[in-house]
C-alpha positions as CSV (number, residue, x, y, z in Angstrom):
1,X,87.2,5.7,-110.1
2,X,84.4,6.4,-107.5
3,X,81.7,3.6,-107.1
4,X,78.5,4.7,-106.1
5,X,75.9,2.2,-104.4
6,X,72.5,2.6,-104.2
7,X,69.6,0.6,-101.5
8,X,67.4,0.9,-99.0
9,X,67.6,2.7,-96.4
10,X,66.8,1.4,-92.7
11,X,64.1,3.3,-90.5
12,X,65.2,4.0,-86.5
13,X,63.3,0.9,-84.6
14,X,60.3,1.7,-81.9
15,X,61.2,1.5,-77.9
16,X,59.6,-1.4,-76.6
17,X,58.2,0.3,-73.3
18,X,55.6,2.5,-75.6
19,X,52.1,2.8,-73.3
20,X,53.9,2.2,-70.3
21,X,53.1,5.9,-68.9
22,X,49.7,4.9,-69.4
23,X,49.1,1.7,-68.1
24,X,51.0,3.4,-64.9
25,X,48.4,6.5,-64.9
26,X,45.2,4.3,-65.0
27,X,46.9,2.0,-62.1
28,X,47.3,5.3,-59.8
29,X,43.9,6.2,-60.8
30,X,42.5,2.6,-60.1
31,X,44.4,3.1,-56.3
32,X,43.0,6.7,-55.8
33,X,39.7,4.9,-56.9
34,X,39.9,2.4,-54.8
35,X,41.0,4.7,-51.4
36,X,37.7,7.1,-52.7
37,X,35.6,4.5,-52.7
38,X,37.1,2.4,-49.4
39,X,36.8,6.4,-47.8
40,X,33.4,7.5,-48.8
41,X,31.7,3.9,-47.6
42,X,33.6,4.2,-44.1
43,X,32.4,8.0,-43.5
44,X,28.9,6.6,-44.8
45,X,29.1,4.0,-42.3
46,X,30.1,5.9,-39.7
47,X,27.5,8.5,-40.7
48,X,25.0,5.2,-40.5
49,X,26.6,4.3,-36.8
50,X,26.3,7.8,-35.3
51,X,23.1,7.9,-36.7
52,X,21.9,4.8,-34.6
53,X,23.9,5.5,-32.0
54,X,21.9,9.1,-31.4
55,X,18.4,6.9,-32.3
56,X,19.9,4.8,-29.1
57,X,20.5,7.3,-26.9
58,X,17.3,9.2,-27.7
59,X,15.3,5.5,-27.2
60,X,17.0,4.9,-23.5
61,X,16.5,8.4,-22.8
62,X,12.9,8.2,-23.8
63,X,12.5,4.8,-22.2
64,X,13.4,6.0,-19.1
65,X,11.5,8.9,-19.1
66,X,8.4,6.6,-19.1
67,X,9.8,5.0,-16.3
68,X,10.0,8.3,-14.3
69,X,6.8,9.3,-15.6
70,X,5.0,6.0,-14.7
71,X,7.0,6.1,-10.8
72,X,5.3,9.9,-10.6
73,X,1.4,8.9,-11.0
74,X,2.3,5.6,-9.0
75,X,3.5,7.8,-5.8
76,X,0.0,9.9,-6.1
77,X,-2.0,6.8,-6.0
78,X,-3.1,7.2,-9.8
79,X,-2.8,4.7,-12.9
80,X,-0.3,6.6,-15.1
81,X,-0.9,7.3,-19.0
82,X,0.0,4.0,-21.3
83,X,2.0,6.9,-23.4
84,X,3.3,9.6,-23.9
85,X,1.6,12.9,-24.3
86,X,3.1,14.1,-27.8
87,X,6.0,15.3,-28.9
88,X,9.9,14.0,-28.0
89,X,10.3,11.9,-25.3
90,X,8.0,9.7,-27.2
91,X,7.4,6.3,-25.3
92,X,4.8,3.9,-24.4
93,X,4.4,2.0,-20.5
94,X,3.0,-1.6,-19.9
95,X,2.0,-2.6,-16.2
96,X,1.8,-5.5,-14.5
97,X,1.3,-6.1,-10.4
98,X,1.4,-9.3,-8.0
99,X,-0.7,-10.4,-5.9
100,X,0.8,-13.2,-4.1
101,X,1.1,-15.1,-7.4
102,X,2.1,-14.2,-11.0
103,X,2.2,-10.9,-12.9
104,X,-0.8,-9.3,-13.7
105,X,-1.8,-6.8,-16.2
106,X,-3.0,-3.2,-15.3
107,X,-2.8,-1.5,-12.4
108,X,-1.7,-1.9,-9.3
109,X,-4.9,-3.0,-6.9
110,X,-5.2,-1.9,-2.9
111,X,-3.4,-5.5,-2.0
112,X,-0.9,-5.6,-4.5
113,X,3.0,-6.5,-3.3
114,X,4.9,-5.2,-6.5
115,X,4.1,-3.5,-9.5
116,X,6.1,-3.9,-13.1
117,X,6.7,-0.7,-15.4
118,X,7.8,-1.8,-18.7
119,X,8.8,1.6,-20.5
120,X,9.3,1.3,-24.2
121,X,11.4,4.1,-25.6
122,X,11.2,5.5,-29.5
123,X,13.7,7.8,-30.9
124,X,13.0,10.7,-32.1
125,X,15.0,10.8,-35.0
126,X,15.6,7.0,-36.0
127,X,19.0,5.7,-37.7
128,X,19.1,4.8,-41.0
129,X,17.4,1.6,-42.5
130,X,20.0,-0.6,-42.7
131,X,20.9,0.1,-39.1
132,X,17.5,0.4,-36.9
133,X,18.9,-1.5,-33.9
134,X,19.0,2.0,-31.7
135,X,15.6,2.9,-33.1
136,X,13.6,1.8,-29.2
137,X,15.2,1.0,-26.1
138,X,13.1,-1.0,-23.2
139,X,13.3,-0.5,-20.0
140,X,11.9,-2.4,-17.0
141,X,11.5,-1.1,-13.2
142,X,9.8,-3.0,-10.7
143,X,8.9,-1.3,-7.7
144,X,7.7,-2.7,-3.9
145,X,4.3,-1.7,-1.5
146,X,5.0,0.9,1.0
147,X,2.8,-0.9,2.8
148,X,5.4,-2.1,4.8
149,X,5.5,0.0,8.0
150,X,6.5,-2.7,11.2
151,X,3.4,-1.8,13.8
152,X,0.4,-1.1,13.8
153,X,-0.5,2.2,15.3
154,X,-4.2,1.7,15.4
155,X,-5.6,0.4,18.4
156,X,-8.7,-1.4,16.8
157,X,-8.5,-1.4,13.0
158,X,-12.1,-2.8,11.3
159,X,-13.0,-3.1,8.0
160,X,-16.4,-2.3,8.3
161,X,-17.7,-1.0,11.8
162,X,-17.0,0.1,15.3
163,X,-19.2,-0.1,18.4
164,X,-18.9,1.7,21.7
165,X,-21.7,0.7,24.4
166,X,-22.4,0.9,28.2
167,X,-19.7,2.7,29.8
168,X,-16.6,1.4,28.2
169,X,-13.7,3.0,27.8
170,X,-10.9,3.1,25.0
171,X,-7.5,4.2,26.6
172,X,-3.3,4.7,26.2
173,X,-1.0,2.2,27.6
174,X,1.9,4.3,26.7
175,X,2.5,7.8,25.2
176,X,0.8,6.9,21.9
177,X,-2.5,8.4,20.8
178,X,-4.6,5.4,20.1
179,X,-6.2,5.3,17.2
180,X,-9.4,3.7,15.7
181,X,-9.8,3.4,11.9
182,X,-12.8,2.0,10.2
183,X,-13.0,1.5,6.2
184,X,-16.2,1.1,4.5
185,X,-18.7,1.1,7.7
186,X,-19.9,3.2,10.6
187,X,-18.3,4.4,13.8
188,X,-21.1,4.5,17.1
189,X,-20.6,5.6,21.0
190,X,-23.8,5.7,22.5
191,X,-23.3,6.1,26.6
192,X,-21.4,7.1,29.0
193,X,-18.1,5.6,27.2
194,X,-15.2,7.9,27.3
195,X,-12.7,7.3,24.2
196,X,-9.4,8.4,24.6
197,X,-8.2,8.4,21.0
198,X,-8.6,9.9,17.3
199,X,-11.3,8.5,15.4
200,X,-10.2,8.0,11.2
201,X,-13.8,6.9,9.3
202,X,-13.0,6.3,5.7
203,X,-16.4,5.7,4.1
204,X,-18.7,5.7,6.8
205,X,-20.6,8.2,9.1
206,X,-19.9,8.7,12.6
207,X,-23.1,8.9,15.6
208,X,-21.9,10.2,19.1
209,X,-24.9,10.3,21.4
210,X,-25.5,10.4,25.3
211,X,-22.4,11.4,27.5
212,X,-19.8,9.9,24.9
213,X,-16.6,11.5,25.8
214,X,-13.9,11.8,22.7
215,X,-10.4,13.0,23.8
216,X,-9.2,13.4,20.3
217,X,-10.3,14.5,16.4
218,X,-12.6,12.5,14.3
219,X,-12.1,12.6,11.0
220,X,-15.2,11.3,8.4
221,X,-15.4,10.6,5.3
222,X,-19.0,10.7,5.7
223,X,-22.1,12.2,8.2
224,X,-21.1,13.5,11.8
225,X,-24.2,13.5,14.2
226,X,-23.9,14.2,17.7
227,X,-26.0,14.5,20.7
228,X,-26.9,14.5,24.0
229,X,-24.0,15.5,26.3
230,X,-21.4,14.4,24.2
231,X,-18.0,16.5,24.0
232,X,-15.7,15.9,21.0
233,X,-12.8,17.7,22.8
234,X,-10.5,18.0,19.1
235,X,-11.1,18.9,16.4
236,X,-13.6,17.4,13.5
237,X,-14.0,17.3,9.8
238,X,-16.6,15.3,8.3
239,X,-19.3,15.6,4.8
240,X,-21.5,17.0,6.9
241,X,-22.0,17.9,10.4
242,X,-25.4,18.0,12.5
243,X,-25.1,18.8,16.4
244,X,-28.2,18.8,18.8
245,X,-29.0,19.2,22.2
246,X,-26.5,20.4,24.5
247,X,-23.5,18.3,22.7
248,X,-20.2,20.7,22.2
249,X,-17.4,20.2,19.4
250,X,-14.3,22.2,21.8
251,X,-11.9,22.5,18.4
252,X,-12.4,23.3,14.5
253,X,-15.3,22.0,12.4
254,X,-14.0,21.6,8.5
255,X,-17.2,20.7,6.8
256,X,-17.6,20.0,3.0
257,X,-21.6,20.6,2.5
258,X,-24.1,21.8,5.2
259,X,-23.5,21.8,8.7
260,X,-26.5,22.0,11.8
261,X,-26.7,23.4,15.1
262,X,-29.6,23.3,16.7
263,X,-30.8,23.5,20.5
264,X,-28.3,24.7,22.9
265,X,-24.9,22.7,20.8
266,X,-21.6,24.2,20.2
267,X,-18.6,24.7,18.0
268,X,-16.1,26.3,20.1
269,X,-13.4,26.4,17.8
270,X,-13.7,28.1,13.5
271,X,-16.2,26.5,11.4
272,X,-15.7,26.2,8.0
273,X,-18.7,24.6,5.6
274,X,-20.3,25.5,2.6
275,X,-23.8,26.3,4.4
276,X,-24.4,26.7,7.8
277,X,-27.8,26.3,9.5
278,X,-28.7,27.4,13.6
279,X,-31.3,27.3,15.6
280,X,-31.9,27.7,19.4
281,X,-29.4,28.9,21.4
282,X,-26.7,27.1,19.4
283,X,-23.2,28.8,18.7
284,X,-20.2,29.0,17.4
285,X,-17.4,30.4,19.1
286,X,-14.9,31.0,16.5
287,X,-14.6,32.3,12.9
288,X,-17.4,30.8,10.5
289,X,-16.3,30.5,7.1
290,X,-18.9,29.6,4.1
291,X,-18.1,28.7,1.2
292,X,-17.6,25.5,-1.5
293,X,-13.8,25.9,-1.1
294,X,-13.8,25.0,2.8
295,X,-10.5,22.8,3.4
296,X,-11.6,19.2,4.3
297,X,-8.7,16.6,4.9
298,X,-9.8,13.4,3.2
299,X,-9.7,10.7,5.7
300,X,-7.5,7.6,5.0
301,X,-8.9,4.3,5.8
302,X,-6.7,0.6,6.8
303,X,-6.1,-1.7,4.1
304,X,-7.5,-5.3,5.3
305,X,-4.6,-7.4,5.2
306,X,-5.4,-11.2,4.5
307,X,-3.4,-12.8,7.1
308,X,-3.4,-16.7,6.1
309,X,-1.4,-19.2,8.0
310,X,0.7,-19.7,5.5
311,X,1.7,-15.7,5.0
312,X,4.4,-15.6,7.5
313,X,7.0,-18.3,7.5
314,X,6.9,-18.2,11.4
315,X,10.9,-17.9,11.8
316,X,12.0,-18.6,15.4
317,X,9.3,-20.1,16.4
318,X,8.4,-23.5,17.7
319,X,5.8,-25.1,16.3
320,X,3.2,-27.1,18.0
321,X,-0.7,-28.4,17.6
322,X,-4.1,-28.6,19.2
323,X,-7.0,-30.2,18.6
324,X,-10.2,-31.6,20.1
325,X,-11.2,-29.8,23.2
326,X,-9.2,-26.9,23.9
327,X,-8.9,-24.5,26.8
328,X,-6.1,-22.8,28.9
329,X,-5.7,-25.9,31.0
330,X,-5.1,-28.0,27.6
331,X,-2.6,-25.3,25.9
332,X,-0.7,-24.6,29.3
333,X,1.5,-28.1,29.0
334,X,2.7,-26.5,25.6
335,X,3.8,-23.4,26.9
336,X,5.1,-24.5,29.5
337,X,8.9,-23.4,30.0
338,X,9.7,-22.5,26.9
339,X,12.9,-20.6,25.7
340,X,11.9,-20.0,21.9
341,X,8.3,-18.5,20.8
342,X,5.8,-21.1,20.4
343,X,2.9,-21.1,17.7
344,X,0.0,-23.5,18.4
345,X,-1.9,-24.7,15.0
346,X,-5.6,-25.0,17.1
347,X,-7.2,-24.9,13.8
348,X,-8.4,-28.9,14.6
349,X,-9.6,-27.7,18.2
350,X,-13.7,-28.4,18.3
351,X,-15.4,-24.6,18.4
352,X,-12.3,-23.1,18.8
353,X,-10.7,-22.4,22.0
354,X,-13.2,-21.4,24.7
355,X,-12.4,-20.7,28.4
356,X,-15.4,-21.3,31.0
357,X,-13.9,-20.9,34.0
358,X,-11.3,-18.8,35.7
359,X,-8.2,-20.7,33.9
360,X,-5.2,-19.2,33.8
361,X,-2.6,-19.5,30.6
362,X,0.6,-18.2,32.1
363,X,3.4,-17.2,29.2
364,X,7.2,-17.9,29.4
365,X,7.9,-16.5,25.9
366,X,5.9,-14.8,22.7
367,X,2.9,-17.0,21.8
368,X,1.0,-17.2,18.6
369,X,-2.6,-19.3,18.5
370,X,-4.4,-19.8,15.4
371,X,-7.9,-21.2,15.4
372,X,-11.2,-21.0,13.9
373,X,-12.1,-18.7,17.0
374,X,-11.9,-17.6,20.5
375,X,-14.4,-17.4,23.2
376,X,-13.1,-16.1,26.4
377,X,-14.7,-15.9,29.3
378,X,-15.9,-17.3,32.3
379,X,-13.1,-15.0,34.6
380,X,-9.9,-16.6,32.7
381,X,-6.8,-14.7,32.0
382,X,-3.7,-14.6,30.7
383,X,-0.4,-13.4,32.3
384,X,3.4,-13.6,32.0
385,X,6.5,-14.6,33.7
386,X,8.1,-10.9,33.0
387,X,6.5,-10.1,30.1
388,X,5.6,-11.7,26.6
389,X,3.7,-11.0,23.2
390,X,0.7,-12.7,22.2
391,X,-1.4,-13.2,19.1
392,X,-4.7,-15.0,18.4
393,X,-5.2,-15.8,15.1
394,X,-8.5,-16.6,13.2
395,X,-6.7,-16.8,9.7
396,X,-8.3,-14.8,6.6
397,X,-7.1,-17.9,3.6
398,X,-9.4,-15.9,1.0
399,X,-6.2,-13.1,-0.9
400,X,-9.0,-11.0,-1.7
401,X,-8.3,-7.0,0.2
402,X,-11.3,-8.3,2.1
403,X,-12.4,-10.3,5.6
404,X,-13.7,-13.7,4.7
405,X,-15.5,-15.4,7.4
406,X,-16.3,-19.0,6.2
407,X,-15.4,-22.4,6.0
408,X,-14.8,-22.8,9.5
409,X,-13.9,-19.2,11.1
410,X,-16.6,-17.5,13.3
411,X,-17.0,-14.7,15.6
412,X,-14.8,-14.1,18.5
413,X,-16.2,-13.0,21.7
414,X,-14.1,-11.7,24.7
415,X,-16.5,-11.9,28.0
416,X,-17.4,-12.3,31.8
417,X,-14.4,-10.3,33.4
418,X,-11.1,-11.7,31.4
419,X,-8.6,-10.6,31.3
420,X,-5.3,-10.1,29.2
421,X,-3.7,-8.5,31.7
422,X,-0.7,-9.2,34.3
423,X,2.8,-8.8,31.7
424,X,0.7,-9.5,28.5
425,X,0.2,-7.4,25.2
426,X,-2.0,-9.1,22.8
427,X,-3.3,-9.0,19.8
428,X,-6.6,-10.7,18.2
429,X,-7.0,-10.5,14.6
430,X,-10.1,-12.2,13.3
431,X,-11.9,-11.8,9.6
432,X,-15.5,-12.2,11.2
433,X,-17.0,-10.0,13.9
434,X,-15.4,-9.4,17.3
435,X,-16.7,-8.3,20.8
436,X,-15.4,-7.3,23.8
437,X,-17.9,-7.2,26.6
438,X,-19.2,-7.5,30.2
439,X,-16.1,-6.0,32.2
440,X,-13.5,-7.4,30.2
441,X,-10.0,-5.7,29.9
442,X,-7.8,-5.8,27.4
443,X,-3.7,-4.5,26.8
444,X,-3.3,-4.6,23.1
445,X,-4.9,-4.1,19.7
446,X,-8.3,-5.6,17.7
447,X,-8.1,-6.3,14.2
448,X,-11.4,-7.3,12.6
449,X,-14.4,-7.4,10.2
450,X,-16.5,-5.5,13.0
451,X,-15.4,-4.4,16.2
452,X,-17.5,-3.8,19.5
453,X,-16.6,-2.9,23.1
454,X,-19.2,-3.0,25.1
455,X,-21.1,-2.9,28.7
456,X,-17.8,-1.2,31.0
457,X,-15.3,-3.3,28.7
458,X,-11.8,-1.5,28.7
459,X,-9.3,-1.4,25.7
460,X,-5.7,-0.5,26.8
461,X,-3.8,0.3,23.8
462,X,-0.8,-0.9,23.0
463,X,1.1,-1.0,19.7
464,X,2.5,-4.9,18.3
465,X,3.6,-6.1,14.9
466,X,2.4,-8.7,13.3
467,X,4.0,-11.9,13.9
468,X,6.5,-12.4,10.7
469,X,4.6,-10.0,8.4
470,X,5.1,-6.1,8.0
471,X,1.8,-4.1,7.8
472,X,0.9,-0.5,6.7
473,X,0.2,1.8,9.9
474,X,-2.5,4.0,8.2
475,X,-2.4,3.6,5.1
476,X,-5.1,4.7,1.8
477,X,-7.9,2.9,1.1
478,X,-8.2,1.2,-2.3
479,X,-4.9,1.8,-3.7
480,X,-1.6,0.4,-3.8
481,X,1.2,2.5,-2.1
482,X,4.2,2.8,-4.1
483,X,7.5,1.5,-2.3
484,X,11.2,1.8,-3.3
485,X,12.6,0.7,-6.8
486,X,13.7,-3.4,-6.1
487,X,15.5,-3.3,-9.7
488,X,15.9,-1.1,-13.0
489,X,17.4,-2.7,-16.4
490,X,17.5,-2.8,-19.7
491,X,15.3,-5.8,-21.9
492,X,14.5,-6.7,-25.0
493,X,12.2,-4.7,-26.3
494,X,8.2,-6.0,-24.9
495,X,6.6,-7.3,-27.8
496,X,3.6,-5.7,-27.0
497,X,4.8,-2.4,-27.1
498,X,4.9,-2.9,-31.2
499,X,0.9,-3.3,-31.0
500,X,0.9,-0.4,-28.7
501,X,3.1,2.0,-30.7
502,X,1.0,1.2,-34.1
503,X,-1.8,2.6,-32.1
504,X,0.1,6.5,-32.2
């Protein structure tokens, strides 16, 4: 007998790792997210880096473009642009100079001892604005004074004018040309004083009358007369030029406006000058060229150096005072036997230190007297066991590009047949007038506010540093001479150079 059975029948169960696939697709997409994202914000940060790295290097290179920019007006002697003209390199410049104290700012004055560029750099195209750090670059160069040259070659340097009188005579003690430079005043030889030197006039005019002999050029900044005998035997350039009588130039005349020749005067050599003028029997012996374009050389003119007491710092020397009375007889005992250069502070010595009678100072080693002045006369001298430097010293206290004679410096005057003579090279540098006179001779240099020589006084040049202090030789008038670079770095960027920038 079959059974049959009937129920329900019993559906196949689900797996139990359903959605798994899933889960395992949105995890690799999550990573492949997460690697996108991680990869797109490193190339956009290294987009952002590259970015401020070009901004830096355009900045520095900007930066220092203002630096060589600013070092190109300084050599000519101009104040350079505070920016730039347009266009990439873009930077701005800040100046400061010295003076013997802190920085100043501006440009350099005729004087200064260093100037400061601070060149601020801007790149041309800046990073991003997150990342602005290569956006300017500052850079800071500070430059010396070429006015540093160890002697100097001018045998009387004044800072106004310089007198020839009476039959005295300007001549070499070596195989150097002597030169006399004057700044802003006048340059006279009226006599029969024969000048063996070139003659450099910055500002002033220049008068050579009577039987003035000049063995060397002349040049002026202003008005050449000459007269009378006279016999300029180099060659001359001046603003303008006016001979007479039977006077004779023997080289070239460069003239900027009008020059004159009247009576029976000469210019031997060319002439060049915008206009010329002659009358008489007066000539000229070479080519004449007129015309506005006539090449003139600009004369140069010293730069007055304020030498204090304090300036130098008087290494090697021994130091030693004066005061009350003081002559040769009083100073000998100090320089007596010496084996080190001496320097005698005479600045407390009553009127200076005078010589009446024929003393004698004799030098063992260099010497270096200050004082308020010096009167020398009366016959005295000074000479040398072997030979030996000397300076006299009215010190200039005033930092000012100028002589200041006051509050207790005078005029020096050298007189009555002295003598700095037997083994002796001196120098006298004084900020108030000086004179040489009646017969007195002299182997060195004159340094001051006014020179004269005068009635049959003879200057023998010969060329001596300053004690402990460098001066220019010839250098410009009124400006600063560039020197060499003393450092170059990068700062922090000058926060005046943000006021300066919002200016472009």
């Amino acid at each position: 007998m079959l059974r049959l059975t009937t129920g329900t029948t019993t559906a196949p169960a689900e797996p139990r790792d359903r959605g798994a696939a899933l889960i395992a697709v949105i995890g690799v997409m999550a990573v492949i997210a997460i690697i996108t994202i991680t990869v797109a914000g490193t190339t956009l940060s290294a987009l952002g880096v590259t970015s401020a790295t070009r901004a830096g290097v355009q900045a520095q290179a900007a930066a220092e473009a203002g630096i060589a920019a600013a070092n190109a007006s300084l050599a000519r002697q101009a104040c350079p642009p505070l920016a730039s003209p347009g266009g990439a390199p873009r930077y701005t410049i800040k100046l400061s100079y010295q003076s013997g104290g802190g920085w100043i700012d501006g440009c350099p004055q005729s004087g200064s001892t260093r100037v400061r560029v601070l060149s601020t750099g801007t790149a041309d195209l800046r990073g991003p604005a997150n990342n602005a750090s290569g956006d300017t670059r500052t850079v800071e160069a500070i430059y010396g004074s070429a006015a540093t040259e160890p002697v100097v070659t001018a045998a009387i340097t004044a800072h106004s004018g310089v007198a020839f009188t009476d039959s005295s005579q300007l001549q070499p003690g070596d195989d150097n040309q002597p030169v006399v430079q004057a700044g802003a005043g006048n340059v006279s030889c009226a006599g029969s004083n024969v000048l063996t030197a070139d003659l450099v006039i910055a500002l002033g005019s220049l008068a050579l009358e009577q039987s003035c002999q000049l063995f060397g050029t002349a040049q002026v900044g202003g008005q050449a007369r000459i007269a009378g005998s006279v016999i300029v035997h180099g060659d001359l350039s001046a603003q303008s030029l006016t001979t007479s009588q039977s006077s004779i130039v023997r080289g070239n005349a460069a003239i900027v406006k009008a020059a004159t020749l009247t009576d029976s005067s000469q210019v031997q050599g060319n002439l060049n000058a915008e206009s010329l003028v002659t009358t008489g029997s007066s000539q000229v012996g070479g080519t004449i060229t007129l015309g506005p374009s006539a090449p003139v050389p600009a004369p140069t003119g010293p730069r007055w150096v304020d030498f204090s007491y304090e300036k130098p710092e008087w290494t090697g020397f021994v130091k030693k005072s004066a005061s009350g009375i003081c002559n040769f007889l009083t100073l000998q005992p100090l320089v007596a036997d010496v084996s080190s250069p001496v320097l005698i502070d005479a600045r407390g010595c009553i009127g200076g230190i005078r010589t009446l009678t024929a003393e004698i100072l004799t030098l063992s080693n260099d010497l270096v007297i200050i004082a308020n002045s010096f009167q020398l006369g009366g016959s005295a001298q000074f000479q040398a066991v072997g030979s030996a430097r000397l300076w006299l010293i009215t010190p200039d206290e005033t930092n000012d590009g100028a002589p200041t004679c006051a509050g207790g410096p005078a005029a020096s005057v050298i007189s009555g047949s002295f003598i700095a003579g037997t083994g002796v090279t001196a120098m006298l540098y004084t900020p108030c007038p000086l004179t040489m006179m009646n017969s007195a001779i002299w182997h060195g240099q004159f340094y001051g506010a006014t020179v004269g020589v005068r009635m049959s006084s003879i200057l023998r040049y010969q060329a001596m540093p300053f004690p402990g202090v460098n001066v220019s030789s010839v250098p410009r008038a009124g400006v600063f001479e560039l020197g060499a670079r003393e450092s170059l770095r990068d700062v922090a960027r000058d926060p005046s150079a943000n006021a300066a920038e919002a200016t472009q």
